[in-house]
N, C-alpha and C positions, 0 to 999 in steps of 0.2 A: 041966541039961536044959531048965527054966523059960528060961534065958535066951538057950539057941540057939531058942526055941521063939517069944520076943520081938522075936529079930532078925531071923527072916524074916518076921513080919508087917511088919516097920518096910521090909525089899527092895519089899515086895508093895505100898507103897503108894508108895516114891519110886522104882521103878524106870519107871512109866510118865510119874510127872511129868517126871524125866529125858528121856526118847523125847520128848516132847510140847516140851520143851525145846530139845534138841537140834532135831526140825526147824524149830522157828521160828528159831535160829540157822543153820543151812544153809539155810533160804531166803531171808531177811535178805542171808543175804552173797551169794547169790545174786545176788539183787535189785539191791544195794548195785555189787557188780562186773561185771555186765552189760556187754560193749560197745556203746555208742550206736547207734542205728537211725539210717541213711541216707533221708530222705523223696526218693523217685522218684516224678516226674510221668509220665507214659506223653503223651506226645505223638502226636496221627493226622498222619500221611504228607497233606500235599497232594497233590491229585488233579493228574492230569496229563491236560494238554489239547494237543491237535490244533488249531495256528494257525495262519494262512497270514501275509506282509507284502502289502501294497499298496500299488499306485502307481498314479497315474492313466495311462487311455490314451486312444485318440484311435481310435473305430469309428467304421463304417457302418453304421447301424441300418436294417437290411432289414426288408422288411414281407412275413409269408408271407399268401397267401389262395389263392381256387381257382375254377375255372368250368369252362364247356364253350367247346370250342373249335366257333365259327361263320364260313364264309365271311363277307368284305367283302362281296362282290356275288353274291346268289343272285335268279335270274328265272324267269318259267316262261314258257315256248315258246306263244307265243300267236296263231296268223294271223290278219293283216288280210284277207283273201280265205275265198273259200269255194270246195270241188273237191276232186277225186278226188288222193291222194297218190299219183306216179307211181315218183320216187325218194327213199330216204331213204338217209344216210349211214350206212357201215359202223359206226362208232362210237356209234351215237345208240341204246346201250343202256345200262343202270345200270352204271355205273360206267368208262362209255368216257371217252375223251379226244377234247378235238377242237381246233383253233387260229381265231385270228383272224379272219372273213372266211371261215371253210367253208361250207358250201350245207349244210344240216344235213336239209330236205328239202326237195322238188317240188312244188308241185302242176299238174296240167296244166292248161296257159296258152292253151289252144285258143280258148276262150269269150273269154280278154283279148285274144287277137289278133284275133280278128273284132270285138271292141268296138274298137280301134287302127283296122281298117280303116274301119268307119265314120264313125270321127270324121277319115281324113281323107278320107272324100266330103262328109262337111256342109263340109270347111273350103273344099274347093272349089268346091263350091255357093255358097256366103256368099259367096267371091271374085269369082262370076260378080256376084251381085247389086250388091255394092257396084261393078263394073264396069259394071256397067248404069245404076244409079242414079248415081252419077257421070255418064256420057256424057248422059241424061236431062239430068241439073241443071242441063249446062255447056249444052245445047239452049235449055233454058227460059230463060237467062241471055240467051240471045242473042238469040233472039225478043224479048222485052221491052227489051232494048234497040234491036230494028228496029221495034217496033210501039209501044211504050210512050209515054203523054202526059204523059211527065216524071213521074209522082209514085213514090214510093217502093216498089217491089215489097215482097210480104210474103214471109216463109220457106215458105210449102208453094207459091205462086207456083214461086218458085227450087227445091222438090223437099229443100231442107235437112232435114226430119224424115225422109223416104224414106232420104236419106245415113245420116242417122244411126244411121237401124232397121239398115241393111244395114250398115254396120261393126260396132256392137253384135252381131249373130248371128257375124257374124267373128270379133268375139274369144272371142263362150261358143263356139265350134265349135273355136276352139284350146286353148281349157281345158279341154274338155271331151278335146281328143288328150292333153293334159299329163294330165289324170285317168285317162286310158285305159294311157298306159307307166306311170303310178304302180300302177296291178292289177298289172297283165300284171311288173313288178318284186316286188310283191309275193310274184309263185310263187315263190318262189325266198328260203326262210329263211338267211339269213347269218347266223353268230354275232357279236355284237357286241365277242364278248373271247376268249380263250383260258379253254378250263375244261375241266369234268365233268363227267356227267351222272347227276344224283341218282337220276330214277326217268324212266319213260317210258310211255303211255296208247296211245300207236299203233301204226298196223301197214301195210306197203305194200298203197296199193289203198283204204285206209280212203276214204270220204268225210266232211271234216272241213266246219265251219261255224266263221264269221269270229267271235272269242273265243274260242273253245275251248282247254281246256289241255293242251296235249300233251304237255307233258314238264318237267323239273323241271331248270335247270342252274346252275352256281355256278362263279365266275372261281377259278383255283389262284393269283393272284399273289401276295395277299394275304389272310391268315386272321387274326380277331379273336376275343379272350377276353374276356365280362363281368368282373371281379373287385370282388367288394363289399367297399369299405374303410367302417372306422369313421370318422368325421369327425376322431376327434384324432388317427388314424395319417398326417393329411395332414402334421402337423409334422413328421415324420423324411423327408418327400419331397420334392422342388426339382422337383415338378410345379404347375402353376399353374391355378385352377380357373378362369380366366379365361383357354382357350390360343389364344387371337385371335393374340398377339405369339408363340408360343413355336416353337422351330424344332426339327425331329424328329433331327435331329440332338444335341440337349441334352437329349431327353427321357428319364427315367430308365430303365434297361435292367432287363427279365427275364428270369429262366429258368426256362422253362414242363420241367415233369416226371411223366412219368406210367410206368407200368408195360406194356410193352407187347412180345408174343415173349418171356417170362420174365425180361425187363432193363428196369433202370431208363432210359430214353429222355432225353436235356433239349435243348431247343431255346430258343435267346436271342430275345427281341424288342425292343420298346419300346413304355413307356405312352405313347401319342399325346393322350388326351385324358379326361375325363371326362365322365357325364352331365347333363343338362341340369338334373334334379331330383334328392333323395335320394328313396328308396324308401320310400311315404306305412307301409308294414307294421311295416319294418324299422329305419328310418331310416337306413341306410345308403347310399352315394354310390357309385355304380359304376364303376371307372377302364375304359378300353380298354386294352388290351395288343395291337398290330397284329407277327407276322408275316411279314416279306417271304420269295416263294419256299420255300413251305414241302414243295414236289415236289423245290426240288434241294437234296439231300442226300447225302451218303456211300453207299458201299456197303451198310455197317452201320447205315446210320442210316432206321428209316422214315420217310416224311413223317408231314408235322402233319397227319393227315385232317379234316375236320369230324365233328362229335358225340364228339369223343373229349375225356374226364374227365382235365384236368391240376391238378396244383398249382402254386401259381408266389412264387417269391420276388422282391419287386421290392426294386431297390439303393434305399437311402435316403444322406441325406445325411449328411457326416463330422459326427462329435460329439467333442467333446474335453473332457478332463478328466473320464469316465467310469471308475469304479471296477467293479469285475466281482468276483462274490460268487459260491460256490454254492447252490443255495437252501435248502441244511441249517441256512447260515449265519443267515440271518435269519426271524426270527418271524413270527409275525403280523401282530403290530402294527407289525414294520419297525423289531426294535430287534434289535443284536449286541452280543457280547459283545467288550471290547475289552480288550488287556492294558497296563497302562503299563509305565515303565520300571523299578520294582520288583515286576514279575510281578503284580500285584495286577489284579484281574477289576472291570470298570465295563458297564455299564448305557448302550449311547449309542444315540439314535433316528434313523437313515437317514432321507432323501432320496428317496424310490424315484425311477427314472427308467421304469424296463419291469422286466417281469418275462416269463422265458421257462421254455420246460419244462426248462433247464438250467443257466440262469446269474441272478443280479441284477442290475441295473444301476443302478448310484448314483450321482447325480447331485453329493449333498451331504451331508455331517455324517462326512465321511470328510479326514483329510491323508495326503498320501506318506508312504510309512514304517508305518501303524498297523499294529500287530498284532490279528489277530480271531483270535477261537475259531471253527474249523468244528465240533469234536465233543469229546465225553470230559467236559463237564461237564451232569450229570442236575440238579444244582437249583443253580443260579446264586446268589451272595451278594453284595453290593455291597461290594467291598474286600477278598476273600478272593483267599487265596495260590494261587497254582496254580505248577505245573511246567509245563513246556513243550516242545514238539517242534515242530517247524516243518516243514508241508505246501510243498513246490513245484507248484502247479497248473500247466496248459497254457496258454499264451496264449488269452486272453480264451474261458477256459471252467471251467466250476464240477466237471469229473467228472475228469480225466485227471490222473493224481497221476504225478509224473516225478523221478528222481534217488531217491538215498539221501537220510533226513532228517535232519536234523541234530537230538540231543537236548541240550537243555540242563535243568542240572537245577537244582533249589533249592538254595541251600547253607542 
């Protein structure tokens, strides 16, 4: 009994060193026979970016700007004469037409005609005298030659200042008929050109006085546009600020456009010249833009009227080896992003040539072939991987995306 009683006290103490035993042997081998861990890197996906190619091209850098359209030739209706208006022309109201050489109005020539008659009774008068005075002289001549004791007669002897006075009234009495059809022409308003008539002050019957303004008129052949250019927009134009030599035929072409009957309107002209000073506020230099025949026009088409708000793009001259950018493409500071030929992202600083509300224009730091980043990278890195997909733009424009793109990826 003593010695079953001994030998579970002897379980009771080696049965747990046992357990305690055992798992440090099962986790030993454990341990010991583990399969090796594989170390994995988790690698980030290069971002993928929106690039276009380029190649240079060869534009014509138009230059937009804008004014009010004004006749070449505006006058106001002014008589030399003074009198009651008897007729006026049917058209000599605002907004009439009239041509060449019309009688625009009358005034009555009564008063000029009795001044015509009198000046030719003086002219008559003056002819008797000078015919008297003559026959006198050639008298007195000849007396001193039956009576005279040789010595030299003097001129009022011979009546010579008599002649003279009496020729003299001769001719102011035919000057004075040449002053008299110059009134009596006068009644009678001819237009100088063909036009319209702006506004008008008269009325049949009016009695007017010599300056008076009577009416407001402007030639239709010809209509001009102020347009204020910057002085450096002159380099894109084959206008000459000096147009002494230049011939209107080479001079650069516009087209005026304004909004007019719910349609956009455009009418072509040509810059003919510039002004004589830049604009002391502004500084800027005002080109002419001239119009010809701006009445005849299409069915559809209204005329160029005066006071009407156009815009106008004038042609500039060709530029070559101009690269064309969207303006997403470049920065601030005029820097893109460029990809070389192992997809790797660079930092390169443009050229600017112009910048528009839709395109860039680079002049330099660009070759044929480059690839740029238009979009798809948020924080740029110098020499970081990117994928790629390649934009087809529109000819020589930064918006109009055309074709399927092609993607290329990283390997």
């Amino acid at each position: 009994m003593l010695k079953k009683l001994k030998s579970k006290g002897v379980l009771k103490i080696i049965a747990p060193i046992l357990v305690v035993l055992a798992g440090i042997s099962i986790s030993w081998a454990i341990v010991v026979h583990r399969p090796p861990l594989k170390s994995q890197v988790l690698e980030s996906e290069a971002p993928l970016a929106q690039i276009i190619q380029v190649e240079p091209q060869t534009l014509k850098l138009n230059i937009h700007s804008q004014g009010v359209v004004v006749p070449r030739t505006e006058i106001d209706l002014v008589p030399e004469v003074g009198g009651q208006i008897v007729r006026l022309h049917p058209n000599l109201v605002a907004g009439g037409f009239f041509k060449m050489g019309d009688v625009l109005l009358t005034i009555d020539p009564r008063d000029y005609d009795q001044a015509i008659a009198r000046a030719l009774a003086q002219i008559a008068e003056a002819k008797r005298q000078v015919a008297l005075e003559e026959a006198q002289a050639e008298q007195s001549r000849n007396e001193w030659h039956a009576l005279g004791e040789g010595q030299q007669p003097t001129p009022l002897t011979l009546r010579e200042p008599q002649v003279a006075e009496a020729r003299a009234k001769l001719k102011a009495a035919e000057a004075d008929l040449s002053h008299a059809h110059l009134q009596r022409s006068r009644c009678e308003w001819r237009a100088p050109f063909a036009g319209r008539v702006r506004n008008k002050n008269i009325g049949l019957g009016q009695y007017i006085q010599p300056g008076e303004k009577l009416a407001r008129l402007y030639a239709i052949d010809v209509v001009q546009v102020r347009l204020p250019l910057a002085t450096d927009q002159f380099s894109y134009l084959d206008l000459l600020l000096d147009h002494r030599n230049s011939k209107p035929e080479t001079a650069p072409k516009v087209i005026l456009s304004a909004e007019f009957a719910g349609a956009l309107r455009k009418w072509e002209g040509r810059v003919v010249r510039t002004e004589g000073a830049l604009d002391e506020e502004t500084g800027l230099l005002h080109a002419v833009a001239e119009v010809r025949d701006p009445y005849s026009v299409g069915v559809d088409q209204p005329p160029l009227m005066p006071g009407l708000f156009v815009k106008a793009e004038i042609e500039g001259r060709e530029q070559t080896d101009i690269f064309v950018l969207p303006p997403g493409a470049v920065n601030a500071a005029h820097d893109v992003l460029w990809v070389d030929a192992e997809d790797r992202l660079h930092i390169r600083h443009l050229n600017i040539l112009r910048s528009e509300p839709d395109r860039m224009l680079v002049k330099g730091g660009l070759n044929a072939g480059d690839r740029i980043i238009i979009s798809g990278i948020q924080i740029p890195v110098e020499g970081m991987k990117v994928r790629t997909e390649i934009i087809t733009l529109g000819q020589g424009s930064g918006k109009t995306v055309s074709g399927e793109p092609a993607v290329s990826q990283m390997q």
